[in-house]
C-alpha positions in Angstrom: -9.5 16.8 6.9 -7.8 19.1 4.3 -4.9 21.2 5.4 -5.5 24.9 7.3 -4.6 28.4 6.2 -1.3 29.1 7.6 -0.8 33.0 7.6 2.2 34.7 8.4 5.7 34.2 9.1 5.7 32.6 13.1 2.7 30.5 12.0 4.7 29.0 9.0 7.8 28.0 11.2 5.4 26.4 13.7 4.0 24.4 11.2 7.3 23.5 9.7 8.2 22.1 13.4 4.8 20.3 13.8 5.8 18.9 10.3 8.9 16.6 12.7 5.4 15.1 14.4 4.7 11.9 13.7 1.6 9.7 13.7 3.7 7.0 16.2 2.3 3.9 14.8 2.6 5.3 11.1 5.7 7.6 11.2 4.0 10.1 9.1 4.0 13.6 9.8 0.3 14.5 11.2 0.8 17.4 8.6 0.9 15.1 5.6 -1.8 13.3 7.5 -4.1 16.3 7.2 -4.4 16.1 11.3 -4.1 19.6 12.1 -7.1 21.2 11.8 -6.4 24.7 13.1 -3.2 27.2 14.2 -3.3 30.5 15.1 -0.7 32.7 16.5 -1.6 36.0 18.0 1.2 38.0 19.9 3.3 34.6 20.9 0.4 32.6 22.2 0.2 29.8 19.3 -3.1 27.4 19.6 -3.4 24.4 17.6 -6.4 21.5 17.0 -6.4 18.6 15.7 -8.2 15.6 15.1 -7.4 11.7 14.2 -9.5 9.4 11.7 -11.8 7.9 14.3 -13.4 8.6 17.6 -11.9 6.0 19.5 -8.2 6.3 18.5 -6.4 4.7 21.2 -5.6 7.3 24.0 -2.0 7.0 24.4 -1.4 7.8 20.9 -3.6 10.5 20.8 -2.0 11.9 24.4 1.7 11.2 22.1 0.4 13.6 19.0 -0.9 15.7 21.3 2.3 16.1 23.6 4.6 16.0 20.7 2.6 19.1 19.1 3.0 21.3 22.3 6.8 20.8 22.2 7.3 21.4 18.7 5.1 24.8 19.7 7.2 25.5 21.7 9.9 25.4 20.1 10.7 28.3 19.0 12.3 31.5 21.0 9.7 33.5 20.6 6.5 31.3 21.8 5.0 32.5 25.0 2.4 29.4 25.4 0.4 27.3 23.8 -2.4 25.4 23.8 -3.3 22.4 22.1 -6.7 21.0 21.7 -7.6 17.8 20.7 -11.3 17.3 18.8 -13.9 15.0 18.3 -12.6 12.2 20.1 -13.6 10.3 23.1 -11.0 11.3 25.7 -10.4 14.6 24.2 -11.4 16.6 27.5 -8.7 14.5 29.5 -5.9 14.2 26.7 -6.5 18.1 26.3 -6.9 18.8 30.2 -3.1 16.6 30.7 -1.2 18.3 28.0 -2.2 21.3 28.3 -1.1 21.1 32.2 1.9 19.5 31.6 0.3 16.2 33.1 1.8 13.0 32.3 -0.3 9.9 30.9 -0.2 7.8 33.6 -1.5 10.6 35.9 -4.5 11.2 34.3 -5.5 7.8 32.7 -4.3 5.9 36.0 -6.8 3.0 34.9 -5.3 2.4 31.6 -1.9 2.6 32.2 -1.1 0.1 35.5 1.5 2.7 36.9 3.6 2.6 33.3 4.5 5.6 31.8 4.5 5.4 27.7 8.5 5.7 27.7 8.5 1.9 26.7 5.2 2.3 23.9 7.9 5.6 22.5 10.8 3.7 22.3 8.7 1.0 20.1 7.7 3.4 17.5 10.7 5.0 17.3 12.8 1.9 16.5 10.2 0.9 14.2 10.7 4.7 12.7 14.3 3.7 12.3 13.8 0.7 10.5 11.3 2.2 8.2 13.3 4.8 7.1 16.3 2.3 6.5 14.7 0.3 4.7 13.2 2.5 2.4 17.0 4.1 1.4 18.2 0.5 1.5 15.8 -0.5 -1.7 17.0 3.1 -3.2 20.1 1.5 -3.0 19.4 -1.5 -4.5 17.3 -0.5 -7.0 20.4 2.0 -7.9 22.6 -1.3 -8.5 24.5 -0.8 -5.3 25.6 -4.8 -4.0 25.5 -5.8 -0.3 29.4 -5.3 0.1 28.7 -1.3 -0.9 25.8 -0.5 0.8 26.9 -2.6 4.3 30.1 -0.7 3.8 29.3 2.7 3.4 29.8 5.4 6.5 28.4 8.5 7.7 30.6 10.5 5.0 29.7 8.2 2.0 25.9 8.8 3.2 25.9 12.1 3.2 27.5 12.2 0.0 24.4 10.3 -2.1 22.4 11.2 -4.6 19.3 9.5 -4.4 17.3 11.8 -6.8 16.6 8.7 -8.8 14.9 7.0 -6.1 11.9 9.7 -4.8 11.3 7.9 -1.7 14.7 7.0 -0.4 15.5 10.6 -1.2 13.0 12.0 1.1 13.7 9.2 3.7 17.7 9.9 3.9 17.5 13.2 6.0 14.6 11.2 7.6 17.1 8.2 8.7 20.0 10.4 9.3 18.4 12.5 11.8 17.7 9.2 14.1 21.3 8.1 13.7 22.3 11.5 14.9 19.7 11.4 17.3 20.4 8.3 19.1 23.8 8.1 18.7 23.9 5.4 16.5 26.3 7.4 13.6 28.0 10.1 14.6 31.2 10.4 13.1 32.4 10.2 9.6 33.7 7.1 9.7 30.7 5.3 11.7 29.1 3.0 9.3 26.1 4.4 8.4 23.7 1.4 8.3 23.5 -0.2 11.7 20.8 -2.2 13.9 18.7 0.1 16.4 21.5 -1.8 19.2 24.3 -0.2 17.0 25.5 -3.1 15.6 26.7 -2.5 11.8 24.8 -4.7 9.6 27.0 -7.7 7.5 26.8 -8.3 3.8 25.7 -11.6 4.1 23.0 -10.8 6.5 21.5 -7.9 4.3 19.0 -9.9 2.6 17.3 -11.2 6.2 17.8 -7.8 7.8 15.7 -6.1 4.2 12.8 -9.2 4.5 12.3 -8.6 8.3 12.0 -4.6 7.6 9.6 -5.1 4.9 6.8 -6.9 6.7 7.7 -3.3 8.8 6.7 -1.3 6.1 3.5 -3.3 4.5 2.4 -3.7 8.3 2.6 0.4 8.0 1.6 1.4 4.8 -1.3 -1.0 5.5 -2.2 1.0 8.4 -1.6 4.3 7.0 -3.7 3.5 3.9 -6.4 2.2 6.8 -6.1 6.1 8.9 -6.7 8.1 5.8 -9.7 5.9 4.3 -11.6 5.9 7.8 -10.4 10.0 8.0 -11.7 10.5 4.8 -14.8 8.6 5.2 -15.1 10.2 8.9 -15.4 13.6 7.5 -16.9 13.0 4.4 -13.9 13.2 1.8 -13.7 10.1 0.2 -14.4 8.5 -3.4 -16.0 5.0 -2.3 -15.3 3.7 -6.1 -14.1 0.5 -4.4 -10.1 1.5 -6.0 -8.5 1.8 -2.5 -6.1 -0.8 -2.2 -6.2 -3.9 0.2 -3.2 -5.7 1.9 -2.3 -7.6 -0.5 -1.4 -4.5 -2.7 0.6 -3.6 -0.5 2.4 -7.2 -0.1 2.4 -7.2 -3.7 4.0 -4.0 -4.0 1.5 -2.5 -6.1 1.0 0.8 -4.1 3.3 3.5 -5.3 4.6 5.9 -2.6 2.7 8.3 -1.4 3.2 11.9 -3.0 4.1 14.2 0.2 2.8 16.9 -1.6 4.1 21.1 -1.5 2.2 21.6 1.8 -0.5 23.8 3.5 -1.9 26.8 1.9 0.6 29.0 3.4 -0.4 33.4 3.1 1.4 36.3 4.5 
């Protein structure tokens, strides 16, 4: 699953709006992911496929990638349609069929979904986003030499002023994190404190260190996973080393699995 050929100027911003897409139960952008398979734009009409590591990825995340794609698509002013289609999976004809006419899950997999929509499943992954993304500039922090008292009592202004260039991960996780406290409301002025709970409530010095061990079962749970996707991707389509290096969960407990490098991007030609 490498990444496409992304020519021209429209096709580069759609893929730098697909790159806000994230695998739901991974938050990892299905770019670095190596998901995307194919996009083409040809006078405003944008089509895009993709496909996930296995044939049986569960359908509601597969319907989320897929609905999350068309509205970054069609984003942009100058988008006349698009169409999405997901590949090689089992319920690829009706995932493809339901976003691509603006169905809604429970509509068109009636039998799986007892009448719920997936509002619930999407607030799920987005708190556990949020707390992924916290954590991460939270060890930057620490790892920095910043105590419980600082980082608990830093705002929205103070945030926005860091350098975390010393800390590779927490640096790309900051703009990450900020754009969810935006987004939900949680920070919004410069004086709001800028490390809350996903309820709003700011987080206490003393209860730091319970707050960082709860959100780092978070993150082996989803490094795990994303370590999992890529290895059964890789082995799906036939681009895998089996030297029997990949790393189990306890490297990941251990901390022995450095972050991932996020890499410069598609192949992108004008």
């Amino acid at each position: 699953m490498g990444l496409p050929q992304i020519r021209g100027a429209q096709a580069r911003e759609v893929w730098r709006r697909l790159g806000a897409v994230t695998d739901p139960e991974l938050d990892e952008p299905i770019t670095d992911m190596g998901f995307v398979e194919r996009l083409e734009v040809r006078r405003g009409e944008v089509e895009i496929a993709f496909r996930l590591p296995t044939y049986w990825c569960s359908p509601n995340f597969a319907f989320l990638m897929a609905d999350g794609i068309r509205r970054a698509a069609l984003a942009p002013a100058w988008v006349t349609g698009v169409r999405v289609q997901l590949m090689d999976h089992c319920y690829a004809d009706r995932v493809n069929a339901a976003v691509n006419g603006e169905q809604s899950f429970d509509a068109v997999f009636a039998e799986l979904s007892d009448g719920a929509d997936l509002s619930e499943l999407r607030e799920t992954f987005r708190e556990k986003a949020f707390l992924r993304r916290q954590e991460a500039v939270l060890r930057g922090l620490l790892a920095m030499g910043w105590d419980a008292a600082g980082i608990t009592g830093l705002t929205l202004a103070g945030f926005d002023a860091l350098n975390l260039a010393d800390s590779p991960e927490a640096a790309a996780q900051k703009p990450r994190y900020r754009e969810i406290l935006l987004d939900e409301g949680l920070a919004i002025l410069p004086q709001d404190p800028a490390f809350v709970t996903w309820g709003g409530d700011p987080l206490a010095a003393g209860e730091l260190g319970d707050h960082l061990m709860r959100l780092r079962s978070i993150r082996i749970n989803m490094e795990f996973n994303g370590a999992l996707c890529r290895g059964l991707a890789a082995a799906r389509y036939k681009e895998v080393d089996l030297s029997g290096d990949e790393p189990g969960l306890v490297d990941f407990i251990l901390g022995r699995v450095p972050p991932r490098d996020r890499g410069t991007g598609p192949d992108c030609r004008t």
